[in-house]
PDB file of N, CA, C and O in Angstrom:
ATOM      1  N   UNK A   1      57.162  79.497  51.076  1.00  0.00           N
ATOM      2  CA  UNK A   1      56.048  78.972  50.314  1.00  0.00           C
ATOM      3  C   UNK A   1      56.285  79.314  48.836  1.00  0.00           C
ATOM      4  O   UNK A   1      56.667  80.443  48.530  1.00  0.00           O
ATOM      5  N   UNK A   2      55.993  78.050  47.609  1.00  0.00           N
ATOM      6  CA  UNK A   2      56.085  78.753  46.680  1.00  0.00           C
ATOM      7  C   UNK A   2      54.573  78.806  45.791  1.00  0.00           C
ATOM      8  O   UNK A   2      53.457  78.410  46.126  1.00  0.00           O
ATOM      9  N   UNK A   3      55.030  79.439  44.576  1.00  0.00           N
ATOM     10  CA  UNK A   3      53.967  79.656  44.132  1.00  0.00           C
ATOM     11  C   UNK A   3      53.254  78.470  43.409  1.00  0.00           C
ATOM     12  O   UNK A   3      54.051  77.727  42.837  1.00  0.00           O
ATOM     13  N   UNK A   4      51.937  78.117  43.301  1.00  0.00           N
ATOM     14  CA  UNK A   4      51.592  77.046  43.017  1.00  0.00           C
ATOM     15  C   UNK A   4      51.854  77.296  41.503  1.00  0.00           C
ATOM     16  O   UNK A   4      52.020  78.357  40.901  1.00  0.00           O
ATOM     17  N   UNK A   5      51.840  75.642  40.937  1.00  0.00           N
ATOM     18  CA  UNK A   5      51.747  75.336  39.608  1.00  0.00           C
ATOM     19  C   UNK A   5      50.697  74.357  39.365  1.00  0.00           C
ATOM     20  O   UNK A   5      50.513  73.192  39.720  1.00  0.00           O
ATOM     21  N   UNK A   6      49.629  75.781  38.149  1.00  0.00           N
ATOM     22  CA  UNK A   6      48.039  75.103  37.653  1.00  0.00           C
ATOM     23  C   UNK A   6      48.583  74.346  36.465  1.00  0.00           C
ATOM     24  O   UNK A   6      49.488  74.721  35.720  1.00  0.00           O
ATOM     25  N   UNK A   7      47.855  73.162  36.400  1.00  0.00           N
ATOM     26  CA  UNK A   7      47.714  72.292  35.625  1.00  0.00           C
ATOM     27  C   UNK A   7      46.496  72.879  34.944  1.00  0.00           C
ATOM     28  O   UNK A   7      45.911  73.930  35.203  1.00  0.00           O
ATOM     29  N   UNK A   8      46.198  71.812  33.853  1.00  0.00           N
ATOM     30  CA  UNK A   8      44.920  71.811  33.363  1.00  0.00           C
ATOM     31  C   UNK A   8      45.224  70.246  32.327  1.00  0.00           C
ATOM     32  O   UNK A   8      46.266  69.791  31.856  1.00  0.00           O
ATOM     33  N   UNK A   9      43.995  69.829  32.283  1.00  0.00           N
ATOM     34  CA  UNK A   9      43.897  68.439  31.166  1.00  0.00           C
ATOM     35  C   UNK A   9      44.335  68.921  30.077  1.00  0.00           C
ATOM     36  O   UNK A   9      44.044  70.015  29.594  1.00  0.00           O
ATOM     37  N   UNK A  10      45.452  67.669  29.414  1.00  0.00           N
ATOM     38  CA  UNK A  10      45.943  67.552  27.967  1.00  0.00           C
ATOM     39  C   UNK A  10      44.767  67.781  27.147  1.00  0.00           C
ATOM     40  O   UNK A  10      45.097  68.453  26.170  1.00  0.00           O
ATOM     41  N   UNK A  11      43.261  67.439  27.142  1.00  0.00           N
ATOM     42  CA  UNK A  11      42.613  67.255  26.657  1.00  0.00           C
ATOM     43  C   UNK A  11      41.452  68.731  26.030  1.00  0.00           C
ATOM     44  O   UNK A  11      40.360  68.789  25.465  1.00  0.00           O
ATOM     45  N   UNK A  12      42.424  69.687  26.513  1.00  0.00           N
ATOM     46  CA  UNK A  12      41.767  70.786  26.990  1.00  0.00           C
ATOM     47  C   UNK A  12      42.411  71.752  26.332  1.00  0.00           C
ATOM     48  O   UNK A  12      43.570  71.906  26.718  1.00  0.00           O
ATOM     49  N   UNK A  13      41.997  72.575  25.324  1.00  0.00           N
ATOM     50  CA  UNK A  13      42.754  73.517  24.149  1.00  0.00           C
ATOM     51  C   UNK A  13      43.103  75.170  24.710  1.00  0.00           C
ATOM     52  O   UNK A  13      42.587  75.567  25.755  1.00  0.00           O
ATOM     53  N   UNK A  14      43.864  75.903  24.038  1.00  0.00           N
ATOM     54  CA  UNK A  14      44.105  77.120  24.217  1.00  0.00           C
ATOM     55  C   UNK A  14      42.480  77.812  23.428  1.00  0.00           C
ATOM     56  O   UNK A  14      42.501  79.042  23.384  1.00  0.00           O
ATOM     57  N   UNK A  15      41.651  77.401  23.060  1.00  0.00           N
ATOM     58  CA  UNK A  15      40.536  77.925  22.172  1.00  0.00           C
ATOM     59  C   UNK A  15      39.258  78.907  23.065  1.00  0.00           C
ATOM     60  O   UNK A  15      38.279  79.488  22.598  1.00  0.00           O
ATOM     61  N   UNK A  16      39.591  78.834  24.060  1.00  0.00           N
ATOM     62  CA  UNK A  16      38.574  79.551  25.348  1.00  0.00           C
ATOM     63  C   UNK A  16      37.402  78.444  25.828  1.00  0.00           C
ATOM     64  O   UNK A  16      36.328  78.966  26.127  1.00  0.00           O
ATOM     65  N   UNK A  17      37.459  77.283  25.915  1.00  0.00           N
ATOM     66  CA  UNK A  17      36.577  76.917  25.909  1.00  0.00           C
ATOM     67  C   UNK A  17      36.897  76.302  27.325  1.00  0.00           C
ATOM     68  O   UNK A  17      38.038  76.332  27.787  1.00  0.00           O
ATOM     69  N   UNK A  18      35.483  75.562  28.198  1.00  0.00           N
ATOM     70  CA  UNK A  18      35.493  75.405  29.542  1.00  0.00           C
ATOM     71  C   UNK A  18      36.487  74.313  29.889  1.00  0.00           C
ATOM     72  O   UNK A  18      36.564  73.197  29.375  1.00  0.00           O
ATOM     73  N   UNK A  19      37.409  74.957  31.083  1.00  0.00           N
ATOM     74  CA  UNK A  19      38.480  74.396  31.477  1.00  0.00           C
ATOM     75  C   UNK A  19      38.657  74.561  33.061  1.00  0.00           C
ATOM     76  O   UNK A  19      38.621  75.643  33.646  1.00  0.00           O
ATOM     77  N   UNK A  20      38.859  73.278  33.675  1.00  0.00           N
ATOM     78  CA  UNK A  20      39.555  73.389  35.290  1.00  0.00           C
ATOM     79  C   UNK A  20      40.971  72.797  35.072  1.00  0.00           C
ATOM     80  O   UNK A  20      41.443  71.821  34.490  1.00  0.00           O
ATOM     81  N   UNK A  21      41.615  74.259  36.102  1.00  0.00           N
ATOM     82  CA  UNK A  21      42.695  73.586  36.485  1.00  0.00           C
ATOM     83  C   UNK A  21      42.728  73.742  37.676  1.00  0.00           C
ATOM     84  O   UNK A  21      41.978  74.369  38.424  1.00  0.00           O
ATOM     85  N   UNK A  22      43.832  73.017  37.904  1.00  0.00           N
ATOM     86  CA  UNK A  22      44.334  71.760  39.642  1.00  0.00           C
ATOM     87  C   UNK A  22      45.789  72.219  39.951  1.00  0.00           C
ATOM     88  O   UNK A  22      46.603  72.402  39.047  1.00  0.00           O
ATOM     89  N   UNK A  23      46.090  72.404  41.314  1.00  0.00           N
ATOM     90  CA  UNK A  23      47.704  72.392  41.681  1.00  0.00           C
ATOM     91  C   UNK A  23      47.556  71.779  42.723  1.00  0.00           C
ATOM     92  O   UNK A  23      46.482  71.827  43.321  1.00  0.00           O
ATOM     93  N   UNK A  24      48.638  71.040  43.189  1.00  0.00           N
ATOM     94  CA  UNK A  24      49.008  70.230  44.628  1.00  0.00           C
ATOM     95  C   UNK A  24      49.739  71.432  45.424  1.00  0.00           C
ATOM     96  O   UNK A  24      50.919  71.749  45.270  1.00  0.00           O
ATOM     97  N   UNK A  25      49.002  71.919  46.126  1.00  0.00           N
ATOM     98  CA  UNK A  25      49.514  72.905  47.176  1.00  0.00           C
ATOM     99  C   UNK A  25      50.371  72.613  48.427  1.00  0.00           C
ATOM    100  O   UNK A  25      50.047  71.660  49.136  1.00  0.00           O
ATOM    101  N   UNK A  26      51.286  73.256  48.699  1.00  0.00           N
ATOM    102  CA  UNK A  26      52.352  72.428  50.092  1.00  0.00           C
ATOM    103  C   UNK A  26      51.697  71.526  50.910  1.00  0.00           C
ATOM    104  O   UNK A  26      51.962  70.329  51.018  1.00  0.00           O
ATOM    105  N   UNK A  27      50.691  72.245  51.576  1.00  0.00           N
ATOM    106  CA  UNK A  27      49.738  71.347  52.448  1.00  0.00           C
ATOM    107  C   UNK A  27      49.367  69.738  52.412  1.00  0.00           C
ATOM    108  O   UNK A  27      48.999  68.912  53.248  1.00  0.00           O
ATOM    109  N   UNK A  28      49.720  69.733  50.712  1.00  0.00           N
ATOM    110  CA  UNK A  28      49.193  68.171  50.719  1.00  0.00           C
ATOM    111  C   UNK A  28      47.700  68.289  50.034  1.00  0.00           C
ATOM    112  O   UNK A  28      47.220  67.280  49.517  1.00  0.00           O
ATOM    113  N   UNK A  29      46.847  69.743  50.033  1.00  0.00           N
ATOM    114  CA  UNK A  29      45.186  69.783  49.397  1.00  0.00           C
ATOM    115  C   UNK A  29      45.632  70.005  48.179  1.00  0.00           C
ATOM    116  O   UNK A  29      46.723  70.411  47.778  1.00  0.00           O
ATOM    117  N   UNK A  30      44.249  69.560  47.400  1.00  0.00           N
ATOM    118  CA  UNK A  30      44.426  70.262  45.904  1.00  0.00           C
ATOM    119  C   UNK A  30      44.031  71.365  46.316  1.00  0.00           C
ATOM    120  O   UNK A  30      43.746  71.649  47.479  1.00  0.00           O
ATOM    121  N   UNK A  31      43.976  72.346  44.975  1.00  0.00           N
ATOM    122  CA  UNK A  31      42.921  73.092  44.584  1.00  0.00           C
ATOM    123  C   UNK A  31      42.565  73.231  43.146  1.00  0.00           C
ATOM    124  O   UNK A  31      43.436  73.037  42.298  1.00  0.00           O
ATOM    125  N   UNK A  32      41.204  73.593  42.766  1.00  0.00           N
ATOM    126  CA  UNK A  32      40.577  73.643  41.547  1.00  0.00           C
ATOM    127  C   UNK A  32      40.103  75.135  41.130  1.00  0.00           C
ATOM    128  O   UNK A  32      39.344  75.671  41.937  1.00  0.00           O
ATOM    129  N   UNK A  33      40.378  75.718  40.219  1.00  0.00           N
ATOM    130  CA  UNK A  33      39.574  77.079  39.842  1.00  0.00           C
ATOM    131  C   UNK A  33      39.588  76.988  38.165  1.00  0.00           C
ATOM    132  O   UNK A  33      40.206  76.307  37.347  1.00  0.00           O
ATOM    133  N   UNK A  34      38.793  77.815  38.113  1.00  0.00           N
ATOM    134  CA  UNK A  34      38.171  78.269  36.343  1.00  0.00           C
ATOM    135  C   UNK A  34      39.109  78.989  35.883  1.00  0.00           C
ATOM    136  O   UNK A  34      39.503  80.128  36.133  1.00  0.00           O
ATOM    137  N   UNK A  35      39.480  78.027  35.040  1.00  0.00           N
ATOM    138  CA  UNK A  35      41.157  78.428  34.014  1.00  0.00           C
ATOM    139  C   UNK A  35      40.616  79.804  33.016  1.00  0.00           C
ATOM    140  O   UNK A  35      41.506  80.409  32.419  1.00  0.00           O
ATOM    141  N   UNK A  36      39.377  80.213  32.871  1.00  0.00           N
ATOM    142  CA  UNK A  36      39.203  80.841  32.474  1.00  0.00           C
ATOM    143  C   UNK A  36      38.740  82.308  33.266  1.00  0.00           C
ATOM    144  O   UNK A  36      38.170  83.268  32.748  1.00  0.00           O
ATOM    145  N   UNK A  37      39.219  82.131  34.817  1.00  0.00           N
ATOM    146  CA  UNK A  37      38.943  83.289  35.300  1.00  0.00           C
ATOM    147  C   UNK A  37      40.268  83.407  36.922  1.00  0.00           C
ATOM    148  O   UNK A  37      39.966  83.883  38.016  1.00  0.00           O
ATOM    149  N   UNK A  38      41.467  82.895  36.591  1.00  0.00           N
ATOM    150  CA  UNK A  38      42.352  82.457  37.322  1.00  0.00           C
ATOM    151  C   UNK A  38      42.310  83.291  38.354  1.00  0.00           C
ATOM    152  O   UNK A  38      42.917  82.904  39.353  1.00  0.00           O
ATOM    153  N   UNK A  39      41.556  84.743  38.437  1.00  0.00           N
ATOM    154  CA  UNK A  39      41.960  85.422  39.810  1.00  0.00           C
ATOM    155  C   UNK A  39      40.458  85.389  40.687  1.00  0.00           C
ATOM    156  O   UNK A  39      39.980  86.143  41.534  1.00  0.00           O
ATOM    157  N   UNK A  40      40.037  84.275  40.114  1.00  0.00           N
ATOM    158  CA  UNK A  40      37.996  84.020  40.616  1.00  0.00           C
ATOM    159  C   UNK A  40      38.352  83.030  41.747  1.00  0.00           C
ATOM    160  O   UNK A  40      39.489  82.689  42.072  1.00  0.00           O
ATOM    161  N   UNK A  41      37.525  82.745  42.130  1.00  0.00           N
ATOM    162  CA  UNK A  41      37.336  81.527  43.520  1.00  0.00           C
ATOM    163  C   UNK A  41      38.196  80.325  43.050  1.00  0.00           C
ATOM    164  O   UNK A  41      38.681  80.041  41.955  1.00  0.00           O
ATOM    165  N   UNK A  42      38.219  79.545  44.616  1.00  0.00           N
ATOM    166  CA  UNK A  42      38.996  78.776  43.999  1.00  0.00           C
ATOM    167  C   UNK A  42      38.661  77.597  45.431  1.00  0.00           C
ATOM    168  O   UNK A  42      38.317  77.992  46.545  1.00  0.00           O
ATOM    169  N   UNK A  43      38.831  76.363  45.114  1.00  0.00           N
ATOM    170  CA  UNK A  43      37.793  75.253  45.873  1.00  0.00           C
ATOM    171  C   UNK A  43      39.025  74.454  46.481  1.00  0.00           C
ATOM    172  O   UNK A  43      39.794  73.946  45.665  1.00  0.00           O
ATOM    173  N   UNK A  44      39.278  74.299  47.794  1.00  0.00           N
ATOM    174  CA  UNK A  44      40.613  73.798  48.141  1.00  0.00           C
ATOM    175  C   UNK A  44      39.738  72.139  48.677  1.00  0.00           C
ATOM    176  O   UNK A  44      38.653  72.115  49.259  1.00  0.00           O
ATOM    177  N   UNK A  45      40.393  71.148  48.367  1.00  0.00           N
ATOM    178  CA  UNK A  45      39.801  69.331  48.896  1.00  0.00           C
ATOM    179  C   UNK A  45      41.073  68.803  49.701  1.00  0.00           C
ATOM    180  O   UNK A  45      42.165  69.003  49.169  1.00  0.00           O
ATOM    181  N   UNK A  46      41.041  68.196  50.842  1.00  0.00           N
ATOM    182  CA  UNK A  46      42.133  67.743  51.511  1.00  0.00           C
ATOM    183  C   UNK A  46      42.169  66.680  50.270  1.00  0.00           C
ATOM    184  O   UNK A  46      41.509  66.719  49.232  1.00  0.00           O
ATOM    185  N   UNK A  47      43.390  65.470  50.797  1.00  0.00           N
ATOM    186  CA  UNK A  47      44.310  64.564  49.555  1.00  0.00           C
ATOM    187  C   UNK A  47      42.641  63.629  49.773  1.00  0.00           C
ATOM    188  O   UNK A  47      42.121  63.319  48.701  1.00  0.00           O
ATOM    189  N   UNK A  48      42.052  63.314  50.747  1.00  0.00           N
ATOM    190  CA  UNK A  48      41.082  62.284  51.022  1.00  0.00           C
ATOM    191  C   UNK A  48      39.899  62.389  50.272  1.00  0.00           C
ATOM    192  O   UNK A  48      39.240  61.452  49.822  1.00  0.00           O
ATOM    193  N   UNK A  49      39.665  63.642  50.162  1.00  0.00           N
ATOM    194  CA  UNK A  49      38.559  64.397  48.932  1.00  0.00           C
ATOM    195  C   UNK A  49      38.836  64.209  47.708  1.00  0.00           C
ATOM    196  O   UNK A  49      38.064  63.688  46.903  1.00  0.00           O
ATOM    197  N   UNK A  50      40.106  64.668  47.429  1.00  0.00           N
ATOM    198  CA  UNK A  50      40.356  64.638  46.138  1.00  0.00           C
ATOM    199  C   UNK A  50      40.627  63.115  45.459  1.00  0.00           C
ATOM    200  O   UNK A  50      40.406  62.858  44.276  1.00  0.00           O
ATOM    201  N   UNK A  51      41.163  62.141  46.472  1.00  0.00           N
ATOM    202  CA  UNK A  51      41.122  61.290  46.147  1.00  0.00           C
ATOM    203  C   UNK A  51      39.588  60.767  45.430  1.00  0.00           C
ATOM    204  O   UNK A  51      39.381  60.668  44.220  1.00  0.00           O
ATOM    205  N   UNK A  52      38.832  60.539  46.280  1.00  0.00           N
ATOM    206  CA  UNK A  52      37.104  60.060  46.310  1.00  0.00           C
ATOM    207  C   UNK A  52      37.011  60.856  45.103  1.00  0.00           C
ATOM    208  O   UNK A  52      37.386  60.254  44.097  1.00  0.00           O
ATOM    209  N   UNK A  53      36.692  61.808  44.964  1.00  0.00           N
ATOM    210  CA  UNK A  53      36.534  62.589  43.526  1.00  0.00           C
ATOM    211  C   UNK A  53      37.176  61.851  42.368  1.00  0.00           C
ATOM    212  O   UNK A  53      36.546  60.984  41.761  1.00  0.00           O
ATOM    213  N   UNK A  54      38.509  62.205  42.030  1.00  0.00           N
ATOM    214  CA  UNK A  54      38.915  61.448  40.865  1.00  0.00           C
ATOM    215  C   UNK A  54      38.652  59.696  40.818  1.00  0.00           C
ATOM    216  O   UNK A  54      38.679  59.026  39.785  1.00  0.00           O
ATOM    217  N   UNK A  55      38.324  59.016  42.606  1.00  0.00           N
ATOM    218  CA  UNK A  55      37.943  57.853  42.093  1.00  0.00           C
ATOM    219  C   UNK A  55      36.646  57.497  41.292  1.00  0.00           C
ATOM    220  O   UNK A  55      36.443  56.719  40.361  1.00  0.00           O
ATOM    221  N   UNK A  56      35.744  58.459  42.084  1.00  0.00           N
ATOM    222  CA  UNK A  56      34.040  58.302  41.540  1.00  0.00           C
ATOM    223  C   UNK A  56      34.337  58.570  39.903  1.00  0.00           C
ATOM    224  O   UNK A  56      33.839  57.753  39.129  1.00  0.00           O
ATOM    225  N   UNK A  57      35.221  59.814  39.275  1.00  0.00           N
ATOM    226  CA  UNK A  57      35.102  59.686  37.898  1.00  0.00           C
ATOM    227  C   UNK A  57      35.805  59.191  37.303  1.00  0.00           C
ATOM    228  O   UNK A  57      35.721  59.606  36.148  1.00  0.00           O
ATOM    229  N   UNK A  58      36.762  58.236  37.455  1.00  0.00           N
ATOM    230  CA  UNK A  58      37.267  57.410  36.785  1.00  0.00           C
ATOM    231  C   UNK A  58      36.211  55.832  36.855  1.00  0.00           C
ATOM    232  O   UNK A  58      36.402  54.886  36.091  1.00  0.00           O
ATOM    233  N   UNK A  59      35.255  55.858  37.807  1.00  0.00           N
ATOM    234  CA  UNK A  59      34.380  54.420  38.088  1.00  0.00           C
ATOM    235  C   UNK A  59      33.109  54.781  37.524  1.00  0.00           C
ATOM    236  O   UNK A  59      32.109  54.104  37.764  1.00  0.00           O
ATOM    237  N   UNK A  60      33.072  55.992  36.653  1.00  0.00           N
ATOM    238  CA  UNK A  60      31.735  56.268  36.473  1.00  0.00           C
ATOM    239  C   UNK A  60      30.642  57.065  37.294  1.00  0.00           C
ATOM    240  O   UNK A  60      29.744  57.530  36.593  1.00  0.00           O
ATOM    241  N   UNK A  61      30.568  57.275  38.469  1.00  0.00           N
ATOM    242  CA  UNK A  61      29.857  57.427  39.435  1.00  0.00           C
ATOM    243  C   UNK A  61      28.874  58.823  39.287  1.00  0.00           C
ATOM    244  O   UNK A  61      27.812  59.052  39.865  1.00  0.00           O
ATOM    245  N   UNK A  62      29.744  59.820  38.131  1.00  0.00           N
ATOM    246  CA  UNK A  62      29.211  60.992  37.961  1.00  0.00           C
ATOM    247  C   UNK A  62      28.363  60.682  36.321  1.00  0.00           C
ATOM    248  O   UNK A  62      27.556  61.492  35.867  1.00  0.00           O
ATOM    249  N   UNK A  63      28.713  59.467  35.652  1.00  0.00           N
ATOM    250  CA  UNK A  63      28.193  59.276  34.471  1.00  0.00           C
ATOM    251  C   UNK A  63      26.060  59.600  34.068  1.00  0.00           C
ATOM    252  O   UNK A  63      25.609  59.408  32.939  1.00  0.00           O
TER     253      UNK A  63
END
């Protein structure tokens, strides 16, 4: 197993300010945790979840 690699949005500065990041874990799930507290909880979505998620906010759905 290796170790995951967190992303976080381009859009999203080194300045401390609120940030999620995401890794594609072997399994095939994401996961999401608070880039600002990397050893805090952390929210695992099979690919089917995560899919529905990024579709609803790219369609608005959370607007």
């Amino acid at each position: 197993m290796h170790r995951p690699t967190w992303r976080k949005s381009s859009y999203s500065s080194d300045q401390g300010g609120a940030c999620l990041e995401v890794c594609e874990l072997d399994s095939g799930h994401r996961a999401v945790r608070d880039g600002k507290d990397p050893g805090g909880a952390v929210l695992r979505f099979t690919a089917a979840e995560w899919s529905a998620f990024t579709t609803g906010i790219c369609t608005g759905q959370f607007d």
